[in-house]
Residue, then its C-alpha position, 0 to 999 in steps of 0.5 A: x849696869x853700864x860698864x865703862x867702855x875703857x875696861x873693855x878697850x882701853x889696853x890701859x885699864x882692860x887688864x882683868x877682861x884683856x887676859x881674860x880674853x887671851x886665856x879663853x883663846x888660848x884654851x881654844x887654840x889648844x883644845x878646840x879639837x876636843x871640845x868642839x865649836x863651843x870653844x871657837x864661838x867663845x874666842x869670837x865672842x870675847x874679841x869681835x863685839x869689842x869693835x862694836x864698842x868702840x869701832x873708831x879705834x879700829x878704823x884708825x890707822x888701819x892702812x897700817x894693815x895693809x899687808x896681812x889683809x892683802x894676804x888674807x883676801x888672796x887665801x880666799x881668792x885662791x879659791x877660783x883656782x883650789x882643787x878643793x874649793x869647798x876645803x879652800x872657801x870654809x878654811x880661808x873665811x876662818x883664816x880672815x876672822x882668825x887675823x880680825x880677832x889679832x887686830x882686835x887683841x893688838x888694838x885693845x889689849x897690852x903686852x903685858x896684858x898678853x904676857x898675864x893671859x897667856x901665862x894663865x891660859x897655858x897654866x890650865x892647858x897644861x894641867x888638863x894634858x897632866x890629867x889626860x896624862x896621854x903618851x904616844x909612840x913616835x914609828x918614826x924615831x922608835x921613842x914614847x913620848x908624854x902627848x897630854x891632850x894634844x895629837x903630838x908632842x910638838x904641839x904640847x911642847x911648844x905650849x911648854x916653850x911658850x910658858x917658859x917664854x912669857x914666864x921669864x920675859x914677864x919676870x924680866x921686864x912686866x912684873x909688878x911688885x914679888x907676887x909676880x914671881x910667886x904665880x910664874x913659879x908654878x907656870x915654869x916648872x910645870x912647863x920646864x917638867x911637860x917640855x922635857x917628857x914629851x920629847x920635842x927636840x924642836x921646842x928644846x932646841x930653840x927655847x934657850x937660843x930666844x932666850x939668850x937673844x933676849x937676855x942680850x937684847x935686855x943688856x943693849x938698855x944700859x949702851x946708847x944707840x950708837x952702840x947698839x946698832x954697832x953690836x946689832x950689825x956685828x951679831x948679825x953678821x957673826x950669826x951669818x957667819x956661825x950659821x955657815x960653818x955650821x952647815x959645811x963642817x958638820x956640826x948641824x948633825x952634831x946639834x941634832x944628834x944630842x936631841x936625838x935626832x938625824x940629818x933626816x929630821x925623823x923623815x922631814x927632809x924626804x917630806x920637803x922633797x916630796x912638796x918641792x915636787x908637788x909645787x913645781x906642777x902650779x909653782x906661781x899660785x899653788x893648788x889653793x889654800x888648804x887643798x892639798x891634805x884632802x882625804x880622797x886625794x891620791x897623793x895626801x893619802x899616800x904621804x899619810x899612808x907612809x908616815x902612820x896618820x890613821x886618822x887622815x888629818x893634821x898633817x902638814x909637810x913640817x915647814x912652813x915655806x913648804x906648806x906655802x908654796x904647795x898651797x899657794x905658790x911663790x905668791x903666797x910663799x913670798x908673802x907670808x915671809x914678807x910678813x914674818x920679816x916686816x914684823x921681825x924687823x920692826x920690833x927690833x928696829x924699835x929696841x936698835x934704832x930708836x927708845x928701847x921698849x920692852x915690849x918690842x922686846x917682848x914681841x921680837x923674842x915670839x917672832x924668833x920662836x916661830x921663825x926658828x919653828x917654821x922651817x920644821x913646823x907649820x904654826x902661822x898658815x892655819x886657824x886658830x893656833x897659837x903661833x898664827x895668833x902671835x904672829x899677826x897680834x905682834x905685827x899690828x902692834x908695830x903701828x903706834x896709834x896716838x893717844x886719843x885726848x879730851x877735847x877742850x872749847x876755846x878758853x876765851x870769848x874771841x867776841x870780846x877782844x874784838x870790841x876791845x873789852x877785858x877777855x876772861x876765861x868761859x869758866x871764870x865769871x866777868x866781874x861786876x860792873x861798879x856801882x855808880x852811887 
């Protein structure tokens, strides 16, 4: 049997194989960890042999690239300087097929497609993490938490946030017809009910400031550009403003003392500090891409010794700029948030400056999810994690590749005007010639 090849790569038609995809991802992103290589070899499977079918597709334009490649080879440089070579060569060569699946994902598949995948991927992760059914007591902060599947609560509640994301944007922007809203029904309430028993204060916090972002976003449709752009300038500026007196009158530990938590953040502040300290000792290119949360190496041991990681494993310093400049210095740290700023500012340039797309819309409401994330998580320096996969998948989607048409010959013989005779359409028959009798 000969599949055509536009339900696996044309993002018109690959719906049922593209969410197909995105949910074996996101399966894999979440529980890799529990099921083993298995499922990393799935993710590759469903992404990779798609640039056989096609390759064309994904040569096209591929300047537009340009900044995450850069990134990517310099993670795998960073292995002629990492004190850790081996960690550093294993973990950067994951990193880079990590981004090669994103740049697939954005060139074959929808947003909308991404919306439904999701949706469907997260509704099974989160229905495993209710069968395990694990909780977990936090030393830090003293409270016991709903943990599922995961090794934190932070990680199931940002699948939470993440399931109360995609529902409300697909309702809003990509559904078709009522059945919709009858399949994201069970997705919000089962992510609204996870969100709130495990406690993380990070994914409360920032779920309902995205979505107000994006219910103003949805409301600039109905104001020309002129306006928009007079609203986007004067937002901006209040969000600036709003942010200051925040910080100098006190009202940041207000915030953080109805989630429960310190002007510490449950000891991240101290973290911070200790990988400032760290960063000034190789500030330019850093100690080499993940080399620094090595077991056998003093000061990793020490930090998990302080915070209660038995296991010696999945620690970061609970920011990502931090992570950066640890591992890879000012260079890396500048790049990754060129990255996050690029991505940012190019899909909200499409909704401000120019025709309002809600599938810039769509993308530019995940981007502030994971920069709201990354001063106290580290979800885009690492394989195969959600946020890394969203991030690179909405920044290639800022190229705007051309619609590929059918080829026609030419309609006319040009031989034919040249001797002055009749020119007829190829595809019409010339007349008869008359019958001299």
């Amino acid at each position: 049997m000969k599949i055509p090849k536009s339900l696996l790569v044309d993002p018109e038609k690959n719906s049922v194989y593209g969410a197909f995809a995105v949910a074996v991802s996101i399966w894999a992103f979440s529980y890799s960890v529990i099921f083993g290589q298995v499922l990393i070899l799935a993710y590759y499977a469903v992404w990779l042999p798609l640039i056989l079918v096609d390759y064309r597709r994904f040569l096209r334009q591929l300047s537009s690239a340009w900044l995450p490649l850069l990134f990517a080879a310099y993670v795998c440089f960073s292995i002629f300087w990492s004190q850790a070579p081996g960690v550093t060569a294993r973990t950067a060569v994951q990193y880079l097929s990590h981004i090669a699946c994103a740049y697939v994902a954005a060139r074959t598949v929808s947003v909308r497609t991404l919306t439904l995948g999701a949706l469907v991927g997260i509704f099974f992760v989160m229905l495993y993490s209710l069968k395990v059914g694990a909780y977990s007591e936090d030393v830090l902060d003293g409270t016991y938490n709903f943990v599922g599947a995961f090794a934190s609560k932070n990680q199931i509640g940002f699948v939470g946030s993440l399931g109360i994301y995609f529902s409300v944007v697909f309702l809003a922007f990509l559904r078709r017809g009522r059945l919709s809203f009858m399949l994201t029904v069970p997705v919000v309430l089962l992510s609204a009910y996870l969100l709130v028993i495990s406690h993380s204060a990070t994914s409360m916090a920032s779920i309902p400031a995205v979505l107000a972002l994006i219910a103003l976003l949805a409301m600039t449709k109905l104001l020309s550009r002129r306006y928009r752009r007079v609203i986007f300038v004067v937002g901006a500026g209040l969000i600036v403003v709003v942010a200051f007196v925040a910080l100098n009158l006190g009202l940041m530990d207000f915030v953080l003392g109805l989630f429960g938590k310190d002007s510490t953040l449950t000891g991240r502040t101290y973290l911070w500090e200790q990988g400032w300290n760290t960063a000034q000792r190789s500030p330019i290119l850093g100690v080499g891409y993940a080399a620094y949360w090595v077991q056998g190496f003093a000061e990793a041991e020490r930090l998990w010794n302080e915070f209660y990681i038995t296991t010696r494993t999945g620690f970061h310093f609970h920011n990502t700029y931090v992570e950066a400049l640890v591992e890879l210095g000012f260079t890396g740290a500048v790049m990754i948030s060129l990255i996050m700023l690029r991505t940012l500012y190019g899909h909200v340039s499409t909704v401000i400056f120019r025709a309002w797309q809600a599938e810039s819309v769509v993308l530019f409401g995940v981007m502030v999810l994971l920069l709201i994330r990354s001063f106290v998580e580290v979800e885009v320096l690492n394989p195969y994690i959600m946020g890394s996969f969203l991030m690179y998948f909405s920044y290639f989607k800022l190229a705007r590749l051309p619609v590929t048409r059918t080829r026609w010959s030419p309609a006319f013989e040009p031989a034919d005007a040249e001797r002055g005779e009749p020119v007829w359409p190829r595809h019409v028959g010339r007349p008869a010639a008359a019958d001299p009798s």
